[in-house]
C-alpha positions in Angstrom: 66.3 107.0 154.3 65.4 108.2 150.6 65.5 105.8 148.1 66.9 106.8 144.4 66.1 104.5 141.7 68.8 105.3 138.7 68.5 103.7 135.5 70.9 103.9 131.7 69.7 102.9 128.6 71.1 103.1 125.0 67.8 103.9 123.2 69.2 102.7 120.0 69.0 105.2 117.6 66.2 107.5 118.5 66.3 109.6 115.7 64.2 112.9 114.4 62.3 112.1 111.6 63.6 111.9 107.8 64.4 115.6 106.7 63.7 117.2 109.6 64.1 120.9 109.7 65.9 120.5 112.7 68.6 118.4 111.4 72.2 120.2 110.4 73.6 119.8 106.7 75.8 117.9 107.7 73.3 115.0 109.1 70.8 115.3 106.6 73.9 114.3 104.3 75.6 111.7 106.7 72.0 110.3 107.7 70.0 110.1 104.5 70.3 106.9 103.9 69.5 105.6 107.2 66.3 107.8 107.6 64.6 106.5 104.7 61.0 105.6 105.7 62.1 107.3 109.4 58.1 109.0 109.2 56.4 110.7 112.3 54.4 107.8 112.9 57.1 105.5 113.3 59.2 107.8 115.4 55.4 108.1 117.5 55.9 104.1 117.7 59.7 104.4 118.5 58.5 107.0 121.8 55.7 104.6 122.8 57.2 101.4 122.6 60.3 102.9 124.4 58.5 104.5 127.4 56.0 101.3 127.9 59.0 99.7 129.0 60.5 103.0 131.1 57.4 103.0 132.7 57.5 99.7 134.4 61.0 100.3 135.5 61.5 100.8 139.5 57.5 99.7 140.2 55.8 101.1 137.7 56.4 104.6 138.8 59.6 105.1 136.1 63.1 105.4 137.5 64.3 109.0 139.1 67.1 109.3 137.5 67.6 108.2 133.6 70.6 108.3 131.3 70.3 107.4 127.8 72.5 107.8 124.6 72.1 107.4 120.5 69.3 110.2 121.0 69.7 112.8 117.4 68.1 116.3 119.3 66.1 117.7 122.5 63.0 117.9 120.1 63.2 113.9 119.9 64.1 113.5 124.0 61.4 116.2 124.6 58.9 114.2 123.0 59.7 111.1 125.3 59.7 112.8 128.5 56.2 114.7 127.5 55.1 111.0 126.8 56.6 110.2 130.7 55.2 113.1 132.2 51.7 112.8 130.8 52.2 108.0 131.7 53.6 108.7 135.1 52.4 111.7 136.2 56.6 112.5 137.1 58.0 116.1 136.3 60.8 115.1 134.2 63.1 117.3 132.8 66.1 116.8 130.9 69.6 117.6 130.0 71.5 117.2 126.9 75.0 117.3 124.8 74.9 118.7 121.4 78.0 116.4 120.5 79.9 116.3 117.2 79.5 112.2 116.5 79.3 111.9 112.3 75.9 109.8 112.7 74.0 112.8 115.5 73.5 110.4 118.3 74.2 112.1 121.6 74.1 111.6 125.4 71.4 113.2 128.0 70.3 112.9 131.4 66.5 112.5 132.1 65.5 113.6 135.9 62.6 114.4 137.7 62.6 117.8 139.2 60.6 117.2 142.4 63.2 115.2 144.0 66.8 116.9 142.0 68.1 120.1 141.0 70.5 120.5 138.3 73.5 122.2 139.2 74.8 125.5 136.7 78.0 123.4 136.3 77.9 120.8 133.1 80.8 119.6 131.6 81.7 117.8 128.4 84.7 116.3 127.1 85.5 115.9 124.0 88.4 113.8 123.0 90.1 113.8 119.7 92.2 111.2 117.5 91.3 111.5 113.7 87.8 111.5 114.6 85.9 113.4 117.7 85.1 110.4 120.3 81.2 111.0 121.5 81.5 113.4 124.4 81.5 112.6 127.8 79.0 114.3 129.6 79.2 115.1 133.7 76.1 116.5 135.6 76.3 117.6 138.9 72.3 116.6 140.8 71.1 118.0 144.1 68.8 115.8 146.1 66.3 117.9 148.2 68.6 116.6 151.5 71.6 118.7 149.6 73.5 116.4 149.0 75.2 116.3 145.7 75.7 113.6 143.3 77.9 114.3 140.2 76.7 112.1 137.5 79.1 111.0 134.3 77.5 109.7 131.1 79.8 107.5 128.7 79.2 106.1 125.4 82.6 105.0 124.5 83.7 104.6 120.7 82.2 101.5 118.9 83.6 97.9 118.3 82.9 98.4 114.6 85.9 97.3 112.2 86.7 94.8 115.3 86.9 94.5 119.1 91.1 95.1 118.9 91.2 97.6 116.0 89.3 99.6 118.3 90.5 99.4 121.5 93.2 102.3 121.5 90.4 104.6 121.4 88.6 103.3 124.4 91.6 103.3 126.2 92.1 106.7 124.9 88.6 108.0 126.7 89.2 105.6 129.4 92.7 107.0 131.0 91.3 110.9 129.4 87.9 110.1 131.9 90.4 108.5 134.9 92.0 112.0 134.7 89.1 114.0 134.8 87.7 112.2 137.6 90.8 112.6 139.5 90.4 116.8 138.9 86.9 115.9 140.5 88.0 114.7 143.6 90.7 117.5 143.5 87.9 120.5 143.0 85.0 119.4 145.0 86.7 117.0 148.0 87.9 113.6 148.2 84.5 112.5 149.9 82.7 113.5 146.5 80.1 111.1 145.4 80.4 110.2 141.7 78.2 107.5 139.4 79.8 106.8 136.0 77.1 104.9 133.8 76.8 104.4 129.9 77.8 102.3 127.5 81.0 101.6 127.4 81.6 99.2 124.2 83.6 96.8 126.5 82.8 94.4 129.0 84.0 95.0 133.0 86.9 92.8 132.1 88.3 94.7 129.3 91.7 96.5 129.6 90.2 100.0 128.8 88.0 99.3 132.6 90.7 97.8 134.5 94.0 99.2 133.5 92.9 103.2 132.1 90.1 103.7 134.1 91.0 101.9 137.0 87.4 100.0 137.9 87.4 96.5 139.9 85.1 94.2 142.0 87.6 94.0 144.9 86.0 96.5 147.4 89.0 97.1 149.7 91.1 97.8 146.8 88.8 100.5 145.5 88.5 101.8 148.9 92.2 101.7 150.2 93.6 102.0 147.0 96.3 105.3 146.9 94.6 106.2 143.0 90.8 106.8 142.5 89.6 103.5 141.8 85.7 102.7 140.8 83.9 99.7 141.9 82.5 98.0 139.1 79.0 96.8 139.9 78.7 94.8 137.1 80.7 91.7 138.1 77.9 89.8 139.3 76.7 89.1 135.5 80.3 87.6 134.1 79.8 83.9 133.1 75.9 84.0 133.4 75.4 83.9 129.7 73.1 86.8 130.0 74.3 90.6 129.3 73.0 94.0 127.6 74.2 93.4 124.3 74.2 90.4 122.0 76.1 90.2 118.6 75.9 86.7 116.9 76.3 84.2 119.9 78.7 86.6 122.2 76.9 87.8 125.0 78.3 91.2 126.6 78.1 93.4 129.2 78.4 97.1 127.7 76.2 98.7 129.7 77.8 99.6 133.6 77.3 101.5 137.1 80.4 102.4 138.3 80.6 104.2 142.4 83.4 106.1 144.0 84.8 104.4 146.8 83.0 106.7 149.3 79.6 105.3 147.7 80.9 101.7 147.9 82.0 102.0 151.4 78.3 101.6 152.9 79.0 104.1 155.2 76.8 106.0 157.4 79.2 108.8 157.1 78.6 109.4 153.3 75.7 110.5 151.6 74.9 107.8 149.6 75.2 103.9 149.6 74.5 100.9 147.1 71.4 99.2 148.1 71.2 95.9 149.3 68.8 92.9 148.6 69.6 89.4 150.0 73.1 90.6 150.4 73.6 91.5 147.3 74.0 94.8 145.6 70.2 96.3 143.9 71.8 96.6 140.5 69.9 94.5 137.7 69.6 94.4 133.6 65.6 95.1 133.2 64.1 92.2 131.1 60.8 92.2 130.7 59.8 89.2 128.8 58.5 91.5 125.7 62.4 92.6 125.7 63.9 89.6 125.3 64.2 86.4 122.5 66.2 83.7 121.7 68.5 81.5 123.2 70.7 84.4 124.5 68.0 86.2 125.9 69.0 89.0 123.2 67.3 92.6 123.2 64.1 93.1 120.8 65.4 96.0 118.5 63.0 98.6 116.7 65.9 98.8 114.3 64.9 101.1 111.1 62.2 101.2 108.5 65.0 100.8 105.8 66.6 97.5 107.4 65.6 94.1 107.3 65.3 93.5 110.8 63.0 96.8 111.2 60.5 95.6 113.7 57.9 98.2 115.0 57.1 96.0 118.6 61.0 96.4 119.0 63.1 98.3 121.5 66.7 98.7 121.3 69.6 96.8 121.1 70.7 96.7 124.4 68.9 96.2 127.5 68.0 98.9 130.3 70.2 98.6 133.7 69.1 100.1 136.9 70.2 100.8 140.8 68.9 101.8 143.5 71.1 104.4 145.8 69.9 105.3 149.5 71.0 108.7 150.6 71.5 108.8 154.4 
């Protein structure tokens, strides 16, 4: 049985460096101000510090499969999977979203090609109220068994100006991405296996997860339900006091695997299955002690050069999560 260690991480704004000649007009304008003091040598720092901790991740041999968002360009992402390749001796490759967010921070999926092959079919959607939402971004993975796994990457619109201000336009992406999902099953079979992961700005509990999208922890709803429902893997870290993402004193948990109901099932009959450990599903936050301070065990961030709270043995803002799936 192959094993397929699958990881997501919001890499915190892993930008190219201030006035790069790869940078539109548009972002030099928008992103000026945050760039200043964004030199090569801190972006070198930014790469390093990032894949010391990738590199631990699923044994010390780097996770198979890695989705990541707030990343500006494929020059930037390029320069992280070189560093990979060349720490892990892997064969990563990537692929990316040129979005339209105002700030240039996109979606991309990092895989290594000895064990997947990309599929010709990549799909965005882009949904629009006032302002583009960041894209959502499907990727369709063939294991070397040939089975396929199609892959969605989220990073759902913000909390900023307030958790309820902002809510109709997660709900908007999350009843827009319960649609599209349902086309899915419609196009390639009701037995499809699909993996949502990302960050979704809202914790499992959230109306957006539960009502639009139609997630939950209850197994034999998901899997007997008459609509597509997703099984939320995330349950397991409500009311633990430890999350992805801490603002202030509120811990969260923005950052989700989400399975198909074929996946959930633990069936021999489908490709893929959930692993187990001590009866309980492999999914975990990564927190390696250099992560993590405080009393809320909140993520280290690398921030920028031109904040405050710019610290160059930082991270990110949120914490990695990470799977394991066994393919049959």
């Amino acid at each position: 049985m192959e094993s397929h260690s699958i990881s997501w991480w919001n890499l915190e704004n892993l930008f190219d460096i201030e006035n790069s000649p790869r940078r539109s007009q548009f972002l030099n304008d928008n992103l000026s101000g945050e760039l200043q003091g964004w030199t090569q040598p801190v972006l070198d720092k930014k790469i390093d510090n990032l894949s010391s901790i990738i590199g631990k991740m699923n044994n010390n041999n780097g996770p198979d499969v890695l989705g990541v968002c707030e990343v500006e360009n494929d020059h930037v992402l390029q320069l992280l999977v070189d560093k990979l390749n060349s720490q892990l001796n892997r064969n990563y490759a990537f692929s990316i979203v040129d979005g339209t967010d105002k700030r240039g921070i996109d979606t991309a999926l990092i895989f290594d090609q000895n064990k997947y092959q990309i599929g010709q079919e990549t799909y965005t959607l882009r949904i629009t109220k006032r302002n583009s939402t960041r894209d959502l971004f499907q990727v369709h993975l063939t294991t070397n068994s040939g089975n396929m796994l199609v892959i969605i990457l989220n990073h759902w619109p913000s909390r900023s100006g307030g958790v309820f201000e902002s809510e109709p336009y997660r709900i908007m992406v999350a009843e827009n991405l319960a649609f599209w999902t349902e086309r899915i099953h419609e196009e390639i079979g009701s037995d499809v296996s699909i993996l949502l992961m990302g960050d979704f700005n809202d914790n499992p509990f959230d109306r957006s997860l539960i009502s639009y999208l139609l997630s939950s922890n209850n197994k034999k709803k998901v899997i007997n339900a008459r609509n597509k429902y997703f099984y939320n893997l995330m349950y397991k870290f409500m009311d633990t006091g430890f999350g992805t993402h801490v603002y202030g004193s509120e811990v969260n948990v923005l950052d989700q695997f989400l399975v198909s109901k074929n996946i959930i099932s633990q069936s021999n009959n489908h490709p893929f299955k959930v692993e187990k450990v001590n009866g309980e599903y492999s999914v975990d936050i990564v927190s390696f002690p250099e992560m993590i301070s405080g009393d809320y065990s909140k993520a280290v961030r690398f921030s920028r050069p031109n904040k405050g709270d710019f610290n160059p043995q930082g991270f990110s803002d949120h914490l990695p999560i990470s799977i394991t799936l066994l393919e049959n």
